[in-house]
Each structure stands twice: as structure tokens, then as C-alpha cells.
ROKEMI-663960 format. One record per residue (C-alpha): residue in one letter; x negated, y negated, z. Coordinates in Angstrom, 2 decimals, always signed. Example, Ala and Ser with C-alpha at 12.3 -4.5 7.8 and 13.67 -1.06 7.14 Angstrom:
<sites>
("a"; (-12.30; +4.50; +7.80));
("s"; (-13.67; +1.06; +7.14));
</sites>
This chain:
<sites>
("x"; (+0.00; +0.00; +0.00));
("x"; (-1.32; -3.44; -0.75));
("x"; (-1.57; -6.37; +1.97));
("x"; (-2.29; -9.85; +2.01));
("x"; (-5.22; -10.30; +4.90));
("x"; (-5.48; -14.13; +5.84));
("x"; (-9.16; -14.21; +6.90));
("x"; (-9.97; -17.27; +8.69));
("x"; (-13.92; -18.15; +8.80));
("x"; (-13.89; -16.68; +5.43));
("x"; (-16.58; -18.91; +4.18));
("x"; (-18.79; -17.83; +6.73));
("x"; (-21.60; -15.45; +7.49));
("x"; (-19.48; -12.27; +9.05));
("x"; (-16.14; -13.47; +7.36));
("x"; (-17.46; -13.45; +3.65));
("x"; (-18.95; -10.20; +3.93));
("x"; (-15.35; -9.08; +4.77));
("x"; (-13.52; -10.66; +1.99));
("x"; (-16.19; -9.44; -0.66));
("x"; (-15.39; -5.72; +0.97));
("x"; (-11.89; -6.48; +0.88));
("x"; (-11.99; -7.54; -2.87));
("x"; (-14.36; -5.55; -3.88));
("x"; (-13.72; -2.71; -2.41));
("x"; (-9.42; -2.76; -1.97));
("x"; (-6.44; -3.73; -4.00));
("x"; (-5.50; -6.14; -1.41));
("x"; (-4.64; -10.03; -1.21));
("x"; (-6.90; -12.26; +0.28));
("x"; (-6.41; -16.02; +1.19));
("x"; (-9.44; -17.79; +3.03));
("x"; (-8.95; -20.39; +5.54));
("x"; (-12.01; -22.05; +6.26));
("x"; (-13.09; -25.82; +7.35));
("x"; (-16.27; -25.83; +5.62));
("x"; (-18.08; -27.14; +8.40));
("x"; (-22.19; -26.52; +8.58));
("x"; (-22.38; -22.64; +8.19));
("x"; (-19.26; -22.21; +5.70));
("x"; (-20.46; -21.80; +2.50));
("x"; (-18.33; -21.23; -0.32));
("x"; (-21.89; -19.40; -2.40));
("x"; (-21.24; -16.77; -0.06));
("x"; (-17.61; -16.02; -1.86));
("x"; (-18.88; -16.41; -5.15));
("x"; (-19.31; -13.09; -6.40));
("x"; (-15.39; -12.60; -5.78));
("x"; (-13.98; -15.94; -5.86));
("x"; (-12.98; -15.45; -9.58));
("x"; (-10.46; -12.54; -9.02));
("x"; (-7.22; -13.17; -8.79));
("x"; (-6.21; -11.90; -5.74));
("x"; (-8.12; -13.85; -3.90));
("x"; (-7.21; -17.43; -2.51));
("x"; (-8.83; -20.28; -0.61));
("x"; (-7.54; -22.76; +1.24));
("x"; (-9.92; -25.65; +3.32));
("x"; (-8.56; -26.22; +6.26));
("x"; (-8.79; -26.90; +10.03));
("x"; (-7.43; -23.90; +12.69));
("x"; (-6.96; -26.70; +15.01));
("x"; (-4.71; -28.37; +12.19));
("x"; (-1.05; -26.92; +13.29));
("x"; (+0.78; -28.18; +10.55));
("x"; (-1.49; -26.85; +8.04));
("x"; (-1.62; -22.94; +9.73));
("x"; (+2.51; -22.87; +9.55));
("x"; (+2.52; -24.23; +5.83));
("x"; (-0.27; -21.85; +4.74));
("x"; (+1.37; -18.86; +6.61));
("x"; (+4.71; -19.53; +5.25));
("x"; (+3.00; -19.39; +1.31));
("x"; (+1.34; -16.52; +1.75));
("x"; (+3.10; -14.58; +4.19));
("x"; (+0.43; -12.60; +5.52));
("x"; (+0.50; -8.77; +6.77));
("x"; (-2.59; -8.89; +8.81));
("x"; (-4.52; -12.15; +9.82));
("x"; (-8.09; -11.99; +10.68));
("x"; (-9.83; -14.41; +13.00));
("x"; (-12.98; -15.47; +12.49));
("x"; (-13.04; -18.54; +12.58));
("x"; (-15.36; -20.03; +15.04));
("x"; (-18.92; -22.16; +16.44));
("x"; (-20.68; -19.71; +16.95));
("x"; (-24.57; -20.67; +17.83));
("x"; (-26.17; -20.46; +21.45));
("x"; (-28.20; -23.26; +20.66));
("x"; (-25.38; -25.47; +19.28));
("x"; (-23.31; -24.80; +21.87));
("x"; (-26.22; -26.30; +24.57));
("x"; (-26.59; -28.78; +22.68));
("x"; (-22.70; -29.96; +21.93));
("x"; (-20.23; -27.64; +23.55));
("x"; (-16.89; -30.14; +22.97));
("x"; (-16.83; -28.39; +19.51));
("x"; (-17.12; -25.30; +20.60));
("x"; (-14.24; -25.51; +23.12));
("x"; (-12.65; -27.32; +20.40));
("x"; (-12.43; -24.42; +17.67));
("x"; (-12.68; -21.68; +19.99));
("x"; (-10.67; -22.46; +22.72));
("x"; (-7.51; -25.01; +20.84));
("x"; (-7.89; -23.40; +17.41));
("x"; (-7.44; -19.75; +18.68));
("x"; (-4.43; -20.95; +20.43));
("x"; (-3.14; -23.41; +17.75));
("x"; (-3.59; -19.93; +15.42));
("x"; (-1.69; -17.71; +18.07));
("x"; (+1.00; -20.02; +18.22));
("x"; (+1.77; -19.93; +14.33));
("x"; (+1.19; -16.43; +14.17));
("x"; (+3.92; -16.02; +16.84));
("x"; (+6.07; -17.88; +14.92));
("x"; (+5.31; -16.03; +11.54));
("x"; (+5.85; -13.19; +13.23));
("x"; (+9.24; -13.77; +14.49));
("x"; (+10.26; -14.31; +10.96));
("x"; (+9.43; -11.02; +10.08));
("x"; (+11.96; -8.17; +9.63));
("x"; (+11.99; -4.51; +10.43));
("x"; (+8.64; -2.61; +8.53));
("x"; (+7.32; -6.15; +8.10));
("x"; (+7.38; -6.84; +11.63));
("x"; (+5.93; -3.27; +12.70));
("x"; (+3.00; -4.07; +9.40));
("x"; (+1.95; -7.03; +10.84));
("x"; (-1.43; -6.87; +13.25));
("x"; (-3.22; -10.25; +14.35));
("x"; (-6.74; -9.45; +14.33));
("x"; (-9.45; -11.44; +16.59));
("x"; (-13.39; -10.73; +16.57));
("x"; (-15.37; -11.84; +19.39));
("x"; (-18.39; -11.02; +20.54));
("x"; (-20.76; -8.91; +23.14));
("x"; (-21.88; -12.33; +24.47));
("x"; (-18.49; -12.54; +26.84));
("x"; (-19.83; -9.92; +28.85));
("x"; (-23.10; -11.74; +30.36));
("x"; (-26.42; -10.04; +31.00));
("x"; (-27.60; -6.16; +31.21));
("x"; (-30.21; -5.05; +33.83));
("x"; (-32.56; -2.53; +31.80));
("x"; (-30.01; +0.15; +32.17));
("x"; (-25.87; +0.12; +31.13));
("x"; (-23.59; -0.72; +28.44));
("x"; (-20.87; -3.32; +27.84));
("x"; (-17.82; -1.33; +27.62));
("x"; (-14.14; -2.32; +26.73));
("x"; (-13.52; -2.86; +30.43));
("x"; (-16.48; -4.22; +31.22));
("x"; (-15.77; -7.48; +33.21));
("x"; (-16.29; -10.76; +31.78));
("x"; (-19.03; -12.98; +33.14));
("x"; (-20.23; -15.48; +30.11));
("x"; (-23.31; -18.08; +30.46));
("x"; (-23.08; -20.02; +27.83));
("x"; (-20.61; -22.50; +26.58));
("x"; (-20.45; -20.57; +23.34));
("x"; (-19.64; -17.50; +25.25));
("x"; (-17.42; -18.93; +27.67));
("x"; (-15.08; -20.73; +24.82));
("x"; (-15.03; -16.99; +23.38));
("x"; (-14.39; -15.46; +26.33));
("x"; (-11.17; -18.11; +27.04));
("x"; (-10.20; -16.97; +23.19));
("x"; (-10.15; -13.64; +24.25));
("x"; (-7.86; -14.27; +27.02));
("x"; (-5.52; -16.44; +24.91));
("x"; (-5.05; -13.21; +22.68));
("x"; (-4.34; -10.68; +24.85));
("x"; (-2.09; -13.16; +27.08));
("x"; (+0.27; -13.66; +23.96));
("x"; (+0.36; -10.08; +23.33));
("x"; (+1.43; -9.07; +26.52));
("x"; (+3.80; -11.92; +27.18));
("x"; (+5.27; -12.80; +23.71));
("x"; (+4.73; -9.23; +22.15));
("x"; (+2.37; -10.76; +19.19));
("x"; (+0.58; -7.00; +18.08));
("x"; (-3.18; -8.05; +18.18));
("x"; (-5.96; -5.97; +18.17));
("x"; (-9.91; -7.17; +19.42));
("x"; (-12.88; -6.39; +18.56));
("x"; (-16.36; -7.79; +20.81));
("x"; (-19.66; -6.48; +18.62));
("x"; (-23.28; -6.78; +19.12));
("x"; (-25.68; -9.01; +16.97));
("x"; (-25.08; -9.68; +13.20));
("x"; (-27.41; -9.49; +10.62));
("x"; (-27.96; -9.06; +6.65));
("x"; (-27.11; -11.23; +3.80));
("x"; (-25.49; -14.68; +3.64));
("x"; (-26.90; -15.30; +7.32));
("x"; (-26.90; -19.36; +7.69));
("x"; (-30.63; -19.85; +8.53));
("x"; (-30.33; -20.89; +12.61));
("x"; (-30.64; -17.60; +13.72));
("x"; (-33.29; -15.46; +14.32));
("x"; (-33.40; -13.31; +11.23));
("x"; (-33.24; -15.32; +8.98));
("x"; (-35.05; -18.31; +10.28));
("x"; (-38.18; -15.53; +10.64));
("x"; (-37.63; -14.82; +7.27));
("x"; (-37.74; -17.91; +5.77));
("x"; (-40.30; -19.82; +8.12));
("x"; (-42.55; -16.77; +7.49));
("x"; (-42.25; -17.45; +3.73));
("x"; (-42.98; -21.12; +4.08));
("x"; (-46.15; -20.41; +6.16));
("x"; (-44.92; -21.95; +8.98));
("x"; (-44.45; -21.15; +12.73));
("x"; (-42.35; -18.01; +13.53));
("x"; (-40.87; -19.37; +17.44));
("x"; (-40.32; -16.69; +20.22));
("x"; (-38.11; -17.74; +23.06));
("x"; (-40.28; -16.86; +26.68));
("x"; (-41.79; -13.92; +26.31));
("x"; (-39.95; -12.62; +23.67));
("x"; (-38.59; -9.43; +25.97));
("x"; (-34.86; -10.22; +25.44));
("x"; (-33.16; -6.98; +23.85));
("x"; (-30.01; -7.61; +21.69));
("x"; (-27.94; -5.16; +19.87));
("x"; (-28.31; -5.30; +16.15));
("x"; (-25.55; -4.30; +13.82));
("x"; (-26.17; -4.72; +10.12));
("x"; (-22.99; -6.79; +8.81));
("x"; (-21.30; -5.06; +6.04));
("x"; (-21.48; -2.22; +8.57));
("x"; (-19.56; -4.54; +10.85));
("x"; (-17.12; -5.46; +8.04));
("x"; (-16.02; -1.87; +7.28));
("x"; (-15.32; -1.82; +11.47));
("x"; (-13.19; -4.85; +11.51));
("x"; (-11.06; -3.66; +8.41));
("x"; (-10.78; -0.14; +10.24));
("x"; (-9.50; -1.76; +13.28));
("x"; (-7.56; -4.07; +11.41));
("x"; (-5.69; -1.44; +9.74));
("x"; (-5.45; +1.43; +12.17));
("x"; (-6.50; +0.25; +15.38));
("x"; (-3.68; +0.09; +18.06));
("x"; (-2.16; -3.08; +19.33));
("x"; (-2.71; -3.97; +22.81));
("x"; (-6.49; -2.50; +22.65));
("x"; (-9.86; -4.12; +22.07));
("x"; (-12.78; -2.00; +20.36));
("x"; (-16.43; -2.71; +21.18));
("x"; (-18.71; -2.50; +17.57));
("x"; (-22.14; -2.12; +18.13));
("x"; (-25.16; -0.84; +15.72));
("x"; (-27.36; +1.62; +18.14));
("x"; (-29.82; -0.34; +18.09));
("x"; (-31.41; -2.19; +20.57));
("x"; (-34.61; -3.69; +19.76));
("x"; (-36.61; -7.07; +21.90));
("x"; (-37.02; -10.20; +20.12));
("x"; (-40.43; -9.24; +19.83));
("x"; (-40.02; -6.06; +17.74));
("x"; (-37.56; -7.80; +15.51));
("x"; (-39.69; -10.40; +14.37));
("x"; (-42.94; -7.93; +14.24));
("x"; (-40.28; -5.63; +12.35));
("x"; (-39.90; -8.53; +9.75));
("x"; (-43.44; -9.52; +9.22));
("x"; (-44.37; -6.20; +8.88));
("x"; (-42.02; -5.73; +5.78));
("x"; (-42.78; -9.47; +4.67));
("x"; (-46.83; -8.32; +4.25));
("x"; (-45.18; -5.04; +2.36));
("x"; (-43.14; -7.03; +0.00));
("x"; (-44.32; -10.44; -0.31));
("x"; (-48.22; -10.40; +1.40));
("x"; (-49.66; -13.81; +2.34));
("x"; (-53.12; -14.43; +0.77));
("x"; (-53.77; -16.19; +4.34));
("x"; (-53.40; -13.05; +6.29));
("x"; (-50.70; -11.02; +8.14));
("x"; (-47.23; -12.43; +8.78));
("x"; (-48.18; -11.65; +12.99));
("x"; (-50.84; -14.36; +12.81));
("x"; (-47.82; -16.87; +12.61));
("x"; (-46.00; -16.14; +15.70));
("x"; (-45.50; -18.73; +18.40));
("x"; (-44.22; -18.67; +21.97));
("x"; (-41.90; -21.23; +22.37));
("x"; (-40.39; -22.97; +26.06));
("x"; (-37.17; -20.00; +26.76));
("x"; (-33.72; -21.16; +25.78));
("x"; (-31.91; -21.85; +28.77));
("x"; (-29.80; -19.52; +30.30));
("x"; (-31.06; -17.07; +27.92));
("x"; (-29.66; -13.74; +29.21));
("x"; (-31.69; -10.61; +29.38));
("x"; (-30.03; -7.78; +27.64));
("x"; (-26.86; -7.06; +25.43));
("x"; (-26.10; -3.38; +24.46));
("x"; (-22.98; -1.79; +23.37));
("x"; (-21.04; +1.29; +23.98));
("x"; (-19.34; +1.78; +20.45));
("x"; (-17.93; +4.92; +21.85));
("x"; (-14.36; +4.25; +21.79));
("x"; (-14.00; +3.10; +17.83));
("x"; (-16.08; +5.93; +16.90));
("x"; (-13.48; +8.85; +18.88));
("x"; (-10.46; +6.94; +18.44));
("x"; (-10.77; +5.55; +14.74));
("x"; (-13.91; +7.85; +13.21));
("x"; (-16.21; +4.79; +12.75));
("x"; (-19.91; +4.85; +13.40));
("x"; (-22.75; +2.32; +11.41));
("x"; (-24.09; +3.43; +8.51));
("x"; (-27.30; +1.78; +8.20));
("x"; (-30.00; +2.29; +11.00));
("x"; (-31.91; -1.39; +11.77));
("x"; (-34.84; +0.28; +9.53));
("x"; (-32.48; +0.74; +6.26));
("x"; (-30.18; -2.89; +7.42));
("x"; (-33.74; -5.15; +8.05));
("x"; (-35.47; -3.67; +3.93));
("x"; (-31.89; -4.69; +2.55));
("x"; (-31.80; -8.00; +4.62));
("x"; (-35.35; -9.01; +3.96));
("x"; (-35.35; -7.84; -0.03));
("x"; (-31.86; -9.87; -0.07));
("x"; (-33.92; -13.41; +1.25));
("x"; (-36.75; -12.49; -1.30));
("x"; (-34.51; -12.66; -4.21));
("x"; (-31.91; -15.31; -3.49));
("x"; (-34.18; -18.04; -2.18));
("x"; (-31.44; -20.46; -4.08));
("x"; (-28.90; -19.72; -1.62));
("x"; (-30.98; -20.63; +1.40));
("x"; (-33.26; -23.34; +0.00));
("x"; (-29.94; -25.37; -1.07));
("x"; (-29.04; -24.98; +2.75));
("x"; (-32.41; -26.51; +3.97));
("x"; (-32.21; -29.16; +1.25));
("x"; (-29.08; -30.21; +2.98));
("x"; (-27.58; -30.15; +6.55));
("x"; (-30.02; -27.64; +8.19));
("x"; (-33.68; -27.96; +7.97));
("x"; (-35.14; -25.05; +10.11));
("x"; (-35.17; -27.27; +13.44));
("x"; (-34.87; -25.84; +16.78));
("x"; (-31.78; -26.20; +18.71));
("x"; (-30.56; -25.80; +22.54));
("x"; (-34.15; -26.64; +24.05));
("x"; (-31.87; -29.10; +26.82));
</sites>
């Protein structure tokens, strides 16, 4: 059966790699919703933005009016929310935009889906899922031992977390209280393709490239959870589409690597694929004053959406980190039009 996904955050790095899988890989409708601010980029939806099924509209969350005329047009059978701030750094630095978008456009979105929802009728109504992603971050820190879990209680420490984690809230408070069918999903670290250049993958990629200084926060000993994203993207549709309402799903990739070992990891493919007649990619790496806050550990028990809904990642970090790094090597246009314009590989957060 075809259905028409409303994807907000479309334009961005998580939510274009689902609307390419959903057009490329589907026969369903897609429309876009997307504000175009700093990390939207509509090159990331160009290799599908010619087919007809798929739509785009520019527009705010936060912008009422707008959500209940776009919902009305295309009548959507699932809506997927992505969109959101969603740097660290930013968030130290300016957190009024992430409470902003997170916090009053999750609810402004809630509120219209409610009312969409109400207008459906009979299989409609039982079709129609409201689908928010959210992240590991809303969990806090990990010792050297445990996993975030589904119930795993929430203790953020950052204003980009803690906006998420009141998002989360909002979404399972209108599901219990106004009967809205959502489903969650919280995953690890993102990476691959189409990643805006603030974060650490690709900012190691392309400052390694340019010769210049590859920064590690502290002492670099901070373990994340890294999950290559179009392995993410096949998650989210899986939830989307046969996860059960009421119940968040943690995504996570298996593999938990330091700082460190990720950026050692990149320089060692860098001097594989594109060696520097100054020497090896290592000889560039700088320890930098920590981020503040900057919490210890993030890992992920994925356990749940692989018994309940038979998903587990494809693509170890190994296979994910070649694809991502030969990806940078051979679209250098997509990036270097970024740091022509609004980002210019500056570090952010320091407070």
C-alpha cells in the first residue's frame, strides 16, 4: 500500500537520507517540511527531488498556521519528525533556539497532528502513526560499564539535550492523554554522507584534507555510539511502519569507539586514500580545552527493535567510516559550497 510520509527536517543530514530511501527505495509520497536554516540543504535532496512523488515545502514547525494548511493538502499517513537544532556546541553557545524548535515546534507539530488526526476516519485513523526521533543524548552520561535502555531514566546536560528530552515528554504526554498514536525512537551518533561539517566526522575529514588542525576535546577518551545513517534510516522507516504506538525503540550501531580512535580511524584511511606528501594524517592532531559539560560515555542497547521488529545495522563502523570518507573524497562540491558560505570550520561551545 502506498503512503504519504510528511518528513519534517527533510533537508537535513538524518532526514534526507530518509527521503532518498523512501523515494528511492518505496512507491511512497513524500512532502518535506524544512526551514532551511544553517544545516538544511536542499543538495542533499537532489538526487530525488525530480520525481514526482516527492514534494517540498519551506517552512517553520513553530509556524502553526502553516503545519494545519500543509497537513490539510497533503493529508499525511505517517509524519516523521525530524526537525530540530541539533549541535552540542550550538546549543552552549545559543540555547533560545534550541528551546525554540525543539521544545515550541514539537508541540506546535503535536498540536496539528492532533487535529489532523481527528479528521481522520476509520482505517485512516488506525494508518496514521506520528513518528518522533530523538536522541541517546536525553539519557546523560555512562560510567565505563551499562547501556541506555528504553527505560532508562532521563538525566540530560546540555541544553540541546534537555530541549530533546522536554520533546520527548511532549510526545508521549499527547499520546497518553489525547490518544495521538506516536511511536519514538532515541539512537546513538550519526554518521555518513550529507553530514553538515560541525561535527566530528566530517570536520576531521575535511580539516585533514585542508592540512589543517584536527581538534580533540580533553583527552579525547569520550566513547560515543556510532551508527552509520542510512542504517539509521532503514530503522526509523521500520519503526515508522510497524512499530507499536505507545512505545519508544532505542537505535544504536554496536559500536562504541573514543574520540580518539575515531579520528585515528579517519586519518588512517585518509593516508590510504588520499596520502599527504607532508606526512601522516596523525601528525595533525591537536588537543583542544574539553567542551563543557562534555559527558563521558553514550552506548545503546538496540535490543528491543532488533526482537520486536527484526532490525539490526548493517554496516560495521569499519564498512560505514570507507563509505563516509570515499563519499567526502569525491563530493568536495557539496561541502566546500558549505564553507564558502555560513560555516567555515570554526569551533563552537568553548563558553
Amino acid at each position: 500500500m502506498v503512503s504519504r510520509f510528511l518528513v519534517t527536517g527533510g533537508a537535513g543530514f538524518i532526514g534526507s537520507a530518509v527521503v532518498r530511501k523512501l523515494i528511492s527505495g518505496t512507491g511512497h509520497e513524500v512532502c518535506v517540511v524544512d526551514k532551511l536554516t544553517y544545516a538544511g540543504n536542499l543538495a542533499s535532496l537532489a538526487p530525488v527531488a525530480q520525481d514526482k512523488r516527492f514534494r517540498f515545502e519551506h517552512a517553520d514547525i513553530c509556524d502553526g498556521v502553516r503545519m494545519k494548511a500543509i497537513l490539510a493538502s497533503f493529508q499525511p499517513d505517517i509524519i516523521m519528525h525530524l526537525a530540530a537544532e541539533s549541535h552540542v556546541d550550538r546549543s552552549i553557545d545559543g540555547p533560545g533556539a534550541f528551546i525554540e524548535t525543539n521544545v515550541m515546534g514539537t508541540f506546535t507539530l503535536l498540536q496539528e497532528a492532533l487535529r489532523h488526526f481527528r479528521t481522520l476516519q476509520g482505517a485512516g485513523q488506525a494508518a496514521f502513526r506520528f513518528h518522533h526521533i530523538s536522541t541517546d543524548e536525553v539519557f546523560g552520561s555512562l560510567g565505563e560499564e551499562g547501556l541506555f535502555r528504553e527505560d532508562t531514566a532521563y538525566q540530560p546536560n546540555s541544553p540541546y539535550s534537555a530541549s530533546k528530552a522536554a520533546s520527548d515528554h511532549l510526545v508521549r504526554a499527547w499520546h497518553h492523554t489525547y490518544g495521538l498514536p506516536t511511536v519514538m525512537t532515541n539512537c546513538s551518533n550519526n554518521y555518513g554522507p550529507y553530514h553538515f561539517p560541525e561535527k566530528l566526522i566530517p570536520l576531521m575529514i575535511i580539516n585533514a584534507l585542508q592540512g589543517r588542525p584536527l581538534p580533540v576535546y580533553g583527552n579525547g577518551l569520550n566513547i560515543r555510539d556510532w551508527l552509520y545513517v542510512d542504517d539509521h534510516a532503514d530503522a526509523l522507516l521500520t519503526v515508522a511502519t510497524t512499530g507499536n504506538t505507545g512505545e519508544s525503540y532505542n537505535v544504536g550501531g554496536h559500536n562504541e569507539r573514543t574520540n580518539l580512535e575515531v579520528v585515528k580511524a579517519i586519518c588512517g584511511l585518509l593516508d590510504e586514500l588520499r596520502p599527504d606528501p607532508a606526512g601522516p594524517h596523525e601528525r595533525l592532531i591537536t588537543y583542544v580545552t574539553d567542551r563543557p559539560g562534555h559527558d563521558a560515555r553514550y552506548a545503546i542497547d538496540a535490543s528491543k527493535i532488533d526482537r520486536e521488529l527484526r532490525w539490526t545495522p548493517k554496516e560495521t563502523f569499519e564498512s560505514g567510516l570507507r563509505k563516509t570518507v570515499e563519499w567526502y573524497l569525491a563530493n568536495t562540491r557539496w561541502w566546500g559550497d558549505i564553507l564558502a558560505g555560513v560555516y567555515h570550520g570554526e569551533r563552537l561551545g568553548a563558553a
